[in-house]
N, C-alpha and C positions, 0 to 999 in steps of 0.2 A: 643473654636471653632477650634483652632488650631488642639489640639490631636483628634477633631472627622471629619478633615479633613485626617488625618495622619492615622485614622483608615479605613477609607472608601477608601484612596487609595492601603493601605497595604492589605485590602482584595482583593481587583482584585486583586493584583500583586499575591497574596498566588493563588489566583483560576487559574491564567493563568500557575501557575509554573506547580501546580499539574497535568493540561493537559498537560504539556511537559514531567513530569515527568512520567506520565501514558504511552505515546508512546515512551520512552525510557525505561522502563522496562517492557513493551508490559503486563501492567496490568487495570485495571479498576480504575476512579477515587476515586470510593469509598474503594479500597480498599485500597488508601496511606493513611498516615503519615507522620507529621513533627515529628520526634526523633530526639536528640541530632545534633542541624544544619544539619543533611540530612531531606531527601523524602524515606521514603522504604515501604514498604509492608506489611502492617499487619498482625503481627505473622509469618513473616518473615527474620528475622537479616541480613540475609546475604546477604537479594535483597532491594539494595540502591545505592540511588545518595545523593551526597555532593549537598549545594546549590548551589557552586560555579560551578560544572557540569552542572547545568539543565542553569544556568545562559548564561554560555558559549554558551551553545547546544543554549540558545534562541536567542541569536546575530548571531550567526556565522554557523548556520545550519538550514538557514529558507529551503530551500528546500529540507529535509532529513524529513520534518515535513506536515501532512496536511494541504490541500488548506483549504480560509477559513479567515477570521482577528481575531479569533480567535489564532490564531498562528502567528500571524506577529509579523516580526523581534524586539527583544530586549525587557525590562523589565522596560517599566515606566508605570502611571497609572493619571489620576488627577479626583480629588471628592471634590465636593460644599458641605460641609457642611449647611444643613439649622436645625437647632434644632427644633426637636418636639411640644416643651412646648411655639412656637414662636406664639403670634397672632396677628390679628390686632388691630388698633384701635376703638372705638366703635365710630358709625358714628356720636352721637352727641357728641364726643370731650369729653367725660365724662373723659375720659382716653384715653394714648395713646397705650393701650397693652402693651403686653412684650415683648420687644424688644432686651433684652440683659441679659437672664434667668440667662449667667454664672458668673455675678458680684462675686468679693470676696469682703469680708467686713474686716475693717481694723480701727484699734484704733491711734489718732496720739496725742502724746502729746509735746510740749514743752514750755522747761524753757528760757526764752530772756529777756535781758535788753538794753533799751531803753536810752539813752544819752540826756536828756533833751536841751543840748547846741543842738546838732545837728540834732537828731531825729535817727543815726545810731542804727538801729538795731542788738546786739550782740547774739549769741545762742547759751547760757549754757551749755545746755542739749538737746538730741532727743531720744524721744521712737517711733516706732513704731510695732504696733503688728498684724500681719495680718494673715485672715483665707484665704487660696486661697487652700482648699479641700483638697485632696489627695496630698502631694507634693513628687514630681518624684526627684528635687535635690536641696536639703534646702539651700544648698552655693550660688547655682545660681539666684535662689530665692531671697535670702538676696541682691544679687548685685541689682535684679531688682528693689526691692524697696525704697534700696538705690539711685537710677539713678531716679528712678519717684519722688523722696522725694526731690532729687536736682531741679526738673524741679518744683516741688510746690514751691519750696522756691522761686526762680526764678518770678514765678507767682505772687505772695505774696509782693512781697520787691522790685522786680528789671525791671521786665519788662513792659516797656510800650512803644506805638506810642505815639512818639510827632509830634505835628503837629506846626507851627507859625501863626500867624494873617492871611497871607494869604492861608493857607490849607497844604503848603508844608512842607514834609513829614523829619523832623528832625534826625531820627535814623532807618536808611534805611539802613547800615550798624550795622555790628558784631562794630565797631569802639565804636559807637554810642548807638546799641540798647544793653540794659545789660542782660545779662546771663550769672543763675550762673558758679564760679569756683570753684576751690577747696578753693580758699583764704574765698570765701562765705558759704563754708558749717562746719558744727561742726566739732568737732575733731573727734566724732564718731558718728555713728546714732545707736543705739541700736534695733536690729532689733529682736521681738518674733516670736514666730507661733504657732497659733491656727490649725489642722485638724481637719476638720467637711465635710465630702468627700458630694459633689452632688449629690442628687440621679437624676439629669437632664441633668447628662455629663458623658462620655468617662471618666472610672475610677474614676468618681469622682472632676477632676480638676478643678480651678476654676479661674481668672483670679487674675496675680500678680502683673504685673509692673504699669498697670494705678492706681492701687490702691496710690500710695505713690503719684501720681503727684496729684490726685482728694483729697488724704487723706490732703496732707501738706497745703495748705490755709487756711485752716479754723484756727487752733491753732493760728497762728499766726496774723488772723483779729482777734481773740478775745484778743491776748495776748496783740498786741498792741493799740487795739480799749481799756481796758482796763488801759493803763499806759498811753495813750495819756489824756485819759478822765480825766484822775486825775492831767493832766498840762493846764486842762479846753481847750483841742483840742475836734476836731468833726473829724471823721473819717468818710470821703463822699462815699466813693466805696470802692469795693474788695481789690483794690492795695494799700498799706502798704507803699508809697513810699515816702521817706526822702523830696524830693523837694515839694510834698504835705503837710507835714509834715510842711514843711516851710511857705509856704502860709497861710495854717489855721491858724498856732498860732501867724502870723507875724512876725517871724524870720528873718530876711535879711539875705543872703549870701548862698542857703539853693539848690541852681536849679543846675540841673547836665545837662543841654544840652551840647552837643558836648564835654563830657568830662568823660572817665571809671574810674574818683579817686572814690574811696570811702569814 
C-alpha cells in the first residue's frame, strides 16, 4: 500500500517538474526526458536542466512561471492509494471481500522448552521465512520481521490486561503490563525469504513486518499447548501465559501481578 502511495505521488511530482521544465527550456512537454538525474530534450544532449534546477526554479521563481496551480510554488504531492483487486463484502455476509490483496505469507517455526516447576517458557530455536514479493532491501526486511516476531512473542507468552474482582485495571502501566525485551527473545531469530512478486501491487511488493507479529502466535500455542498437555494442563486461550499456566495445573506461587521478574 505504501509503495503504491509513493508511486502516485512521485507521478505528480515527475508531471509538474516536466511542465517547469518545459518553460525553462522553452520546449514541449512531450518532448523532455528524464536522463541521467536531469530533464533534457529528446535527441538533444546539450538542452538540459539538473533536477535540482527545475526544483529550485519551482520554490523560488513562482512568478517567472505561468498563472495557474498548475505551477504553484514548490514540489510536494499526496495520493490515496486504494488498490484495484479491493472489493466489498457480499451483502449476505458470505464473505467479507478483499480487504488487504497485499498480505505476504510467512512460515514460523519454533523450538521451546517449558520448565515444568514453573511453566517459564525457554526458546531454543527461531525460524522464520517469509514471502513479502519483490524485496527492495533484504537487511531491512529481516529487522522488520524480527521486530513483528518480538511483538508475536510478546503476544504469545507475556501480555495481558489484568483486571481484579472489582474490574480495576492491574497493568496500566509499562511497570506492570509485559512486553517483550531483548532478555525475552532468542539469541537469534533466523530469518529466510521467499520472492514471489505481486502481480496486484507496485513492483510486485508485499507486506513484511505484520507478518512476524500475526506469524509468531501460533508456533508457540501449539508448542506449548502440546508440552502442557503432556503435564495433563488445558490450555484455555491464545495467551501462553505462566500465571495461567499456574492456575490450571494447581501450581501455587505461579501469578505475576504487579511484578516484571520473570
Amino acid at each position: 500500500m505504501i509503495a503504491g502511495a509513493i508511486v502516485g505521488a512521485s507521478t505528480k511530482i515527475k508531471a509538474k517538474m516536466l511542465k517547469i521544465a518545459s518553460h525553462m527550456l522553452e520546449s514541449g512537454v512531450g518532448d523532455l526526458e528524464f536522463r541521467d538525474g536531469k530533464i533534457g530534450v529528446k535527441g538533444v544532449p546539450a538542452m538540459k536542466k539538473s533536477i535540482g534546477d527545475v526544483s529550485l526554479y519551482a520554490h523560488y521563481f513562482r512568478l517567472n512561471l505561468p498563472e495557474g496551480d498548475d505551477y504553484a510554488s514548490g514540489l510536494d504531492a499526496n495520493y490515496v492509494y486504494d488498490h484495484p483487486l479491493t472489493t466489498m463484502p457480499a451483502k449476505d455476509r458470505s464473505h467479507l471481500g478483499i480487504f488487504y490483496p497485499i498480505m505476504g505469507h510467512m512460515c514460523h517455526m519454533a523450538l521451546v522448552e517449558v520448565d515444568p516447576q514453573t511453566g517459564k517458557v525457554k526458546i531454543l530455536d527461531y525460524v522464520a521465512v517469509h514471502d513479502a514479493g519483490t524485496m527492495v532491501n533484504p537487511m531491512t526486511l529481516a529487522g522488520h520481521i524480527r521486530g513483528g516476531t518480538a511483538q508475536g512473542i510478546g503476544t504469545a507468552l507475556y501480555e495481558k490486561f489484568h483486571y481484579d474482582a472489582a474490574g480495576q485495571l492491574q497493568t496500566a502501566t509499562f511497570a506492570d503490563y509485559l512486553i517483550p525485551t531483548l532478555h525475552e527473545m532468542p539469541a537469534e531469530i533466523r530469518v529466510g525469504h521467499v520472492e514471489t512478486p505481486s502481480p496486484f501491487t507496485e513492483y510486485g511488493i508485499k507486506g513484511g513486518g505484520e507478518g512476524g507479529r500475526m506469524g509468531a502466535p501460533a508456533p508457540y500455542r501449539e508448542q506449548t499447548r502440546t508440552l502442557w498437555d503432556r503435564l495433563a494442563c488445558a490450555v484455555m486461550n491464545c495467551r501462553s501465559h505462566r500465571d495461567a499456566y499456574g492456575s490450571w495445573c494447581g501450581r501455587p506461587g505461579s501469578s505475576r501481578q504487579g511484578s516484571r521478574r520473570r
